[in-house]
C-alpha positions as CSV (number, residue, x, y, z in Angstrom):
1,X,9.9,10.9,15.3
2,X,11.5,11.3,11.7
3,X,8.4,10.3,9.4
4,X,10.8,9.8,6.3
5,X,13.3,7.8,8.3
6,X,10.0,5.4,9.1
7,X,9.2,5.4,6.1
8,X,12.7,4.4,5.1
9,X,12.3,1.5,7.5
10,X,9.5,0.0,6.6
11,X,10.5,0.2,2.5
12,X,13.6,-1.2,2.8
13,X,11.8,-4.6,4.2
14,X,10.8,-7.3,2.0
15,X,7.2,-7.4,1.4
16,X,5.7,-8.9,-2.2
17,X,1.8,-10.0,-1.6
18,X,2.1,-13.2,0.0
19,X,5.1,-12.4,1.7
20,X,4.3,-9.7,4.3
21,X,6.0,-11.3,7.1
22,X,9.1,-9.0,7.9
23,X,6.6,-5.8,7.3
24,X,4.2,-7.3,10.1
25,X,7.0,-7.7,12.3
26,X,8.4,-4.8,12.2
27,X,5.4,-2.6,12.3
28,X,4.5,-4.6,15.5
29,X,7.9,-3.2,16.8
30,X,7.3,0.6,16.1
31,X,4.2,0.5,18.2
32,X,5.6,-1.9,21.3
33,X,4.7,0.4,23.3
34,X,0.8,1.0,23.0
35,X,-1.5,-0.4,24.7
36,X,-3.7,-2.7,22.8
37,X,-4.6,-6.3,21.5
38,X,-3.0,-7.4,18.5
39,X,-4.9,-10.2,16.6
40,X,-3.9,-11.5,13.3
41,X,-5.3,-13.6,10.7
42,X,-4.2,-17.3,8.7
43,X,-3.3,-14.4,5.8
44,X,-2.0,-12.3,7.7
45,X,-3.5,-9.3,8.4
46,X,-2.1,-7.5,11.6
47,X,-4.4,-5.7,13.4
48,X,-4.5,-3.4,16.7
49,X,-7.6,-2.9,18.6
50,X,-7.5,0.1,21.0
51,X,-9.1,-0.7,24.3
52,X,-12.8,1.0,24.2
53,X,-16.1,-0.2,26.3
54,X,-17.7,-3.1,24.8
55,X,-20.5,-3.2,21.6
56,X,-19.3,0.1,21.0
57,X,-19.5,1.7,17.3
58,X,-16.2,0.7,15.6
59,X,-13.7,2.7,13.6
60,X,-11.6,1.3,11.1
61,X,-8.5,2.8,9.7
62,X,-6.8,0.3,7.3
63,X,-3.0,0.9,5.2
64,X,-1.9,-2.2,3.2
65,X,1.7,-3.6,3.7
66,X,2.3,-5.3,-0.1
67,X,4.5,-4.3,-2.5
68,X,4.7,-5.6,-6.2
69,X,7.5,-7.8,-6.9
70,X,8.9,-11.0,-9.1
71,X,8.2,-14.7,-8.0
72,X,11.0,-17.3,-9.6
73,X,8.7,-19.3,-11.3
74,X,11.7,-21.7,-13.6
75,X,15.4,-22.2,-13.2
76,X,17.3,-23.2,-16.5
77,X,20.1,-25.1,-17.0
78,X,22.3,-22.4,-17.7
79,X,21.4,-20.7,-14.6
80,X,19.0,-18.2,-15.4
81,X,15.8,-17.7,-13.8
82,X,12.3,-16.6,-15.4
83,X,9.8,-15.0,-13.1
84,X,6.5,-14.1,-13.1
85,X,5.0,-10.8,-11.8
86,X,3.5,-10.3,-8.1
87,X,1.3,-7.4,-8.8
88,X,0.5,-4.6,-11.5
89,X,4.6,-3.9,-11.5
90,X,5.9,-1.5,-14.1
91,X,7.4,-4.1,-16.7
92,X,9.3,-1.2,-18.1
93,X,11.7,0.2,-15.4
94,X,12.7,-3.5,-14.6
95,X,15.5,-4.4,-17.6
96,X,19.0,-4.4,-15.8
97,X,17.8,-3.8,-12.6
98,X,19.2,-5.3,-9.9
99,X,16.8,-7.6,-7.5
100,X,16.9,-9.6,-4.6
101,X,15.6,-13.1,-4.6
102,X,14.2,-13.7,-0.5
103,X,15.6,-17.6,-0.2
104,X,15.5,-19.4,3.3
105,X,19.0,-17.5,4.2
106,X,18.5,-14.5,3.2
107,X,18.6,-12.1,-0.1
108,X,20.3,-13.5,-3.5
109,X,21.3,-10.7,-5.0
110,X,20.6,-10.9,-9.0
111,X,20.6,-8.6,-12.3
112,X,17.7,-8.4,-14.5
113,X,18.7,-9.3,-17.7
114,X,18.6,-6.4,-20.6
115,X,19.0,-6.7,-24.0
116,X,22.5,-5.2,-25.3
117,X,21.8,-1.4,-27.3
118,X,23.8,-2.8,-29.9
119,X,21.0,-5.7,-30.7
120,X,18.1,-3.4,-29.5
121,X,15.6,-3.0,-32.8
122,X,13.1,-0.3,-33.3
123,X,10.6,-2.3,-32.3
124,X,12.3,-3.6,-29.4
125,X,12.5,0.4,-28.3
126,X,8.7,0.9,-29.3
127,X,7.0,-2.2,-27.1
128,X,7.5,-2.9,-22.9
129,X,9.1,-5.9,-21.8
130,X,6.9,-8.8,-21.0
131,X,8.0,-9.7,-17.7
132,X,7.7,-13.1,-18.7
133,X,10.2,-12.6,-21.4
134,X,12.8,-11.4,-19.1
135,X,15.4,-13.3,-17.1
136,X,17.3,-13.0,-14.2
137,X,21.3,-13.4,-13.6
138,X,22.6,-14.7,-10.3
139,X,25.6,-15.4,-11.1
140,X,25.4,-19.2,-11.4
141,X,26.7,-21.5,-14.7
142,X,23.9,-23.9,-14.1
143,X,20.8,-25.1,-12.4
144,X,22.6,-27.4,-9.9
145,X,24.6,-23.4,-9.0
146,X,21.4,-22.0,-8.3
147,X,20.0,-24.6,-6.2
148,X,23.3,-24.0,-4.1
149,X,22.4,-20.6,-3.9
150,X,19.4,-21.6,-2.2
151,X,17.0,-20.1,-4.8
152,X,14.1,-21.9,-5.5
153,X,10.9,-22.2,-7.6
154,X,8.1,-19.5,-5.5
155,X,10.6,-17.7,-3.8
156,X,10.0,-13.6,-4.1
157,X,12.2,-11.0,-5.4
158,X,12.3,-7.5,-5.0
159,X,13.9,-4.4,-6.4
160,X,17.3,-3.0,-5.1
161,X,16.6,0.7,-4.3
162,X,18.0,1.9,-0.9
163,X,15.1,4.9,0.1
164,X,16.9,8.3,-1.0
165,X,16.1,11.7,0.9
166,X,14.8,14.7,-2.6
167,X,14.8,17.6,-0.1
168,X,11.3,17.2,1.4
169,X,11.1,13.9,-0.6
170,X,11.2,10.2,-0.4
171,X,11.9,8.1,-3.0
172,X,12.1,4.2,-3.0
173,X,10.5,0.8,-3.7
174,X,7.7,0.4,-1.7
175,X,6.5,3.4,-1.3
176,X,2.9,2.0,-2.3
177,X,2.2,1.5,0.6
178,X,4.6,2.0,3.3
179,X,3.8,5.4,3.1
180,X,0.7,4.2,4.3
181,X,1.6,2.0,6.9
182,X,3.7,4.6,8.6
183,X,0.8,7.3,8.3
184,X,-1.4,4.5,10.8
185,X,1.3,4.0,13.1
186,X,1.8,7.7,13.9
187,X,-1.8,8.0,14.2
188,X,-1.6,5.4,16.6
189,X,0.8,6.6,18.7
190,X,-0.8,10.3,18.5
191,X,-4.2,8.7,20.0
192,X,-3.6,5.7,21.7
193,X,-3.6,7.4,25.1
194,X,-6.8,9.9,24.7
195,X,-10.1,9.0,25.9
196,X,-13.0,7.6,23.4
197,X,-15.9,6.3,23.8
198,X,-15.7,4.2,20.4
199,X,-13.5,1.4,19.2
200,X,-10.7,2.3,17.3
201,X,-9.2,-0.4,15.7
202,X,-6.2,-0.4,13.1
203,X,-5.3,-3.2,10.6
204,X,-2.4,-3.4,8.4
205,X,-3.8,-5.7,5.7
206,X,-2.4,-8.3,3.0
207,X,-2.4,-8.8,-0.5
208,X,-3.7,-5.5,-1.8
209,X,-1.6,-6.1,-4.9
210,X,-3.6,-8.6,-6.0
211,X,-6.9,-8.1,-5.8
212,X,-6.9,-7.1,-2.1
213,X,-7.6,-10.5,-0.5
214,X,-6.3,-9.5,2.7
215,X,-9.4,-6.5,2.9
216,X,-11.8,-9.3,2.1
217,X,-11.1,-11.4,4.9
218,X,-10.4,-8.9,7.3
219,X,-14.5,-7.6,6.8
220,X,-15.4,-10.6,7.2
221,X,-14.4,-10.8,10.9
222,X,-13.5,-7.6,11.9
223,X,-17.0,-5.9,11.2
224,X,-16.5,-2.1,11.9
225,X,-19.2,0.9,11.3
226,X,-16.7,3.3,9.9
227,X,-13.7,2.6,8.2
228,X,-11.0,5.0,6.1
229,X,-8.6,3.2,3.8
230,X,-4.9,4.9,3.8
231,X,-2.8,4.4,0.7
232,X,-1.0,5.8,-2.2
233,X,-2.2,7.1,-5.7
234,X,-0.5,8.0,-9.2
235,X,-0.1,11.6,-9.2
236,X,0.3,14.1,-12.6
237,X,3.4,13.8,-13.9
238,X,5.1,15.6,-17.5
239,X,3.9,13.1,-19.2
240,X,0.4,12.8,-18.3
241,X,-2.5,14.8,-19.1
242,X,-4.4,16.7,-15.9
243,X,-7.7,15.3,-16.1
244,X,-6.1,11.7,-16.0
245,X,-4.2,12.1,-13.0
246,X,-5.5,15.2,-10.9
247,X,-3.5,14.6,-7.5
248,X,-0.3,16.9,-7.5
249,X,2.7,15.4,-5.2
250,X,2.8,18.4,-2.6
251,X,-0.6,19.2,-3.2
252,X,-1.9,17.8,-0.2
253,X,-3.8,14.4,0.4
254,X,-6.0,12.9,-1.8
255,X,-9.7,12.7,-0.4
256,X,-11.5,10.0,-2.4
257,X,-14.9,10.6,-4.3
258,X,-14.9,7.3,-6.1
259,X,-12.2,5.0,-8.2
260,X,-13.1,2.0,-10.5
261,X,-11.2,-1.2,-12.0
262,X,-12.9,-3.9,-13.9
263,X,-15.2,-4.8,-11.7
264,X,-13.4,-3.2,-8.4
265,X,-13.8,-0.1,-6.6
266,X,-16.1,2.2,-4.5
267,X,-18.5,5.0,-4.3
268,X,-16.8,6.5,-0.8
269,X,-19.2,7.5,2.0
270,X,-20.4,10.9,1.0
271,X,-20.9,11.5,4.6
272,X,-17.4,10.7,6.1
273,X,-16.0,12.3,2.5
274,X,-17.4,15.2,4.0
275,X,-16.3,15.1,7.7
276,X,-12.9,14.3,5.9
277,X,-13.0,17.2,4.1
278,X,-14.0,19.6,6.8
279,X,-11.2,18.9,9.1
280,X,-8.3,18.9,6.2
281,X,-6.3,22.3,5.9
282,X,-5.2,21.4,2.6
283,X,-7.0,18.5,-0.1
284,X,-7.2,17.4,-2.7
285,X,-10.1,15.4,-4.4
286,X,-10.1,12.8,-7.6
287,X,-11.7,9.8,-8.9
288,X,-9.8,7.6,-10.2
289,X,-9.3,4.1,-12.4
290,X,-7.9,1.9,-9.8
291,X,-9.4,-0.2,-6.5
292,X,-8.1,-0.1,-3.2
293,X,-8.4,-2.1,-0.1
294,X,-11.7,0.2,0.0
295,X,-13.9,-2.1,-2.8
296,X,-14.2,-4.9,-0.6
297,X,-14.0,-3.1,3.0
298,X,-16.8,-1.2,2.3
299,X,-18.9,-3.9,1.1
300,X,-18.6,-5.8,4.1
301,X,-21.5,-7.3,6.5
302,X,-24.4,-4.8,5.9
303,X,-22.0,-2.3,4.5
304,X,-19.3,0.3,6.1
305,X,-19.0,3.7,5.2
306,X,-15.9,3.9,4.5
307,X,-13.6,7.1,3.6
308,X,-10.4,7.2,1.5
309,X,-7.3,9.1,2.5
310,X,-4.5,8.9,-0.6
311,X,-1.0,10.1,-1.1
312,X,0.4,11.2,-4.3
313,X,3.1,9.7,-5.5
314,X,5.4,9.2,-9.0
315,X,7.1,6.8,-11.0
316,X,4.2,4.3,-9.1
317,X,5.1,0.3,-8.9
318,X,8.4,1.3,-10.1
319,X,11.6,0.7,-8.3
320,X,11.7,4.9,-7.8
321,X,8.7,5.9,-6.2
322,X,8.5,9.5,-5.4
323,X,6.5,11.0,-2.0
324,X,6.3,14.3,-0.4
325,X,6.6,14.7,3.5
326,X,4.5,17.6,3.4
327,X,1.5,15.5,2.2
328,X,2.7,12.7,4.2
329,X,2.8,15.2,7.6
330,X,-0.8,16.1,6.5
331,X,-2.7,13.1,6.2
332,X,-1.6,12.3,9.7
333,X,-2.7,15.4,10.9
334,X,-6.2,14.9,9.2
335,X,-6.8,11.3,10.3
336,X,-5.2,12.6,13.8
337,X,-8.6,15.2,13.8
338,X,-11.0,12.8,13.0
339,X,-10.1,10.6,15.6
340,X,-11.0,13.0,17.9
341,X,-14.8,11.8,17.2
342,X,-17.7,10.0,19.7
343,X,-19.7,7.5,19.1
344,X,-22.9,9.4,18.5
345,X,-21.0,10.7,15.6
346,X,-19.6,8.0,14.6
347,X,-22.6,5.8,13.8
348,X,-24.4,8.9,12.2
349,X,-22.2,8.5,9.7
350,X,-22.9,4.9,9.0
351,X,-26.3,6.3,8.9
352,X,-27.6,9.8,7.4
353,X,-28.7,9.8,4.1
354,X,-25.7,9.7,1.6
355,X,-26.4,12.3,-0.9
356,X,-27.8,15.9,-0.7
357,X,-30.7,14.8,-3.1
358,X,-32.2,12.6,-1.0
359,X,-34.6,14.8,0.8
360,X,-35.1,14.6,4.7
């Protein structure tokens, strides 16, 4: 199996929070094959549970199948459309880009509307876009145009960017986090027939984008004892200093020690950071000022020690993400390793003390 070309499938689909449908399906597809029960949720989370003997310890390895996108939120008269944003998405690399709008036929294809050069001010240059300030051309003279269109008011949108091979790299919409996705679905399909004496339960969650509603729900009723969270995370660029954004693309995976938002995020399991850690043949580590689907996974039932496996990536929530295979091909490796785990093991990580200070 071509990871890339997975990888390619699964970011070319439509898949704004709220709208996951056509990623579920098609990830559902790739693993046809596996033995397993597939449950799902009323958001629609997709999960696979792994045949294993019954009240056994349970590992959880989660990858979220949101992207950030547009929602048409007004239709004017003329025929434009104003939208509002699905998601942190990067207001900045959205001016005349092109966009689909996901109507009950099928795509509308549309061009973000950009300010001529000629009219652009210095201010214009010095301040972002508001997304609410910008509109969205489909072609149409007038409302009643649009409406023929089949566009209507809470319909998604998502950027045009066909996934583009850069050597060893991937780059595309969606990368955050179909990168992700595919990682769990070769780890599935590297396991699914070996022996365990644990449950091993994958979930392809909802909503991450926005607050990751989908991860709440899915602790609520999928209680697990272990669980590692697979996604993406901004990576050092030119123009951002080191200590900001320590993950190199091609560095290897990311191994979590912590990431905060507001009031989201996690102090990762100490315990499986470490078992983590000593099965990777290449790492990296960071804290970082985000959440993941890990801030409310973690925090379910009486807790879950829970482990974060990240993938660098550039130009983030941007029509242009940027991935490496090499880190890609490594993360599956590493979660491939700690699969190979029992459930003695298992629930000692749940349970040993969580930081070398606290004596024995």
């Amino acid at each position: 199996m071509d990871t890339l070309e997975l990888i390619s499938r699964l970011s070319r689909l439509p898949g704004p929070s709220g709208f996951e449908d056509a990623v579920a399906l098609a990830i559902r597809a790739e693993l046809d094959d596996v033995a397993g029960t597939w449950e799902s949720d009323a958001l629609g989370n997709l999960v696979l549970r792994l045949p294993a003997p019954d009240d056994a310890p349970v590992l959880l390895l989660t990858a979220h199948m949101d992207e950030v996108g547009l929602l048409v939120k007004y239709v004017a008269d003329d025929g434009m459309l104003s939208c509002a944003a699905i998601g942190m998405i990067d207001e900045r690399t959205l001016p005349a880009a092109r966009v689909e709008i996901w109507t009950d036929d099928g795509p509308v294809l549309g061009v973000v509307g950009s300010k001529s050069r000629h009219m652009v001010s210095a201010a214009d240059l010095a301040a972002a876009p508001a997304v609410q300030d910008l509109w969205i051309d489909v072609g149409a003279g007038s409302a009643a145009e649009v409406a023929e269109l089949g566009v209507r008011v809470g319909q998604p949108a998502t950027t045009v960017s066909p996934p583009t091979r850069l050597g060893r790299r991937l780059t595309s919409k969606a990368i955050d986090d179909r990168a992700g996705c595919a990682v769990l679905i070769e780890v599935a399909r590297a396991v699914a027939d070996a022996a365990r004496d644990y449950a091993l339960v994958f979930a392809w969650t909802v909503q991450e984008e926005v607050g990751s509603r989908g991860a709440r729900v899915l602790g609520q009723w999928l209680p697990a004892t272990a669980a590692i969270v697979v996604d993406t995370t901004p990576a050092g660029d030119r123009t951002t200093p080191a200590h900001l954004a320590t993950a190199v693309v091609g560095g290897g995976p990311v191994i979590r020690a912590h990431d905060t938002r507001g009031t989201m995020g996690t102090f990762y399991s100490v315990a499986v950071r470490r078992r983590l850690e000593s099965l990777a043949e290449r790492f990296q580590v960071d804290s970082y000022p985000t959440w993941t689907d890990a801030c409310e996974i973690h925090l379910a039932g009486r807790g879950v020690a829970t482990g974060g496996v990240f993938l660098p990536r550039r130009c983030s929530h941007s029509p242009s993400e940027v991935i490496d295979l090499a880190d890609v091909e490594a993360a599956i490796e590493l979660l491939t390793r700690f699969c190979d785990v029992d459930a003695a093991t298992l629930s000692a990580l749940a349970q040993r003390p969580a930081h070398p200070l606290v004596l024995a």
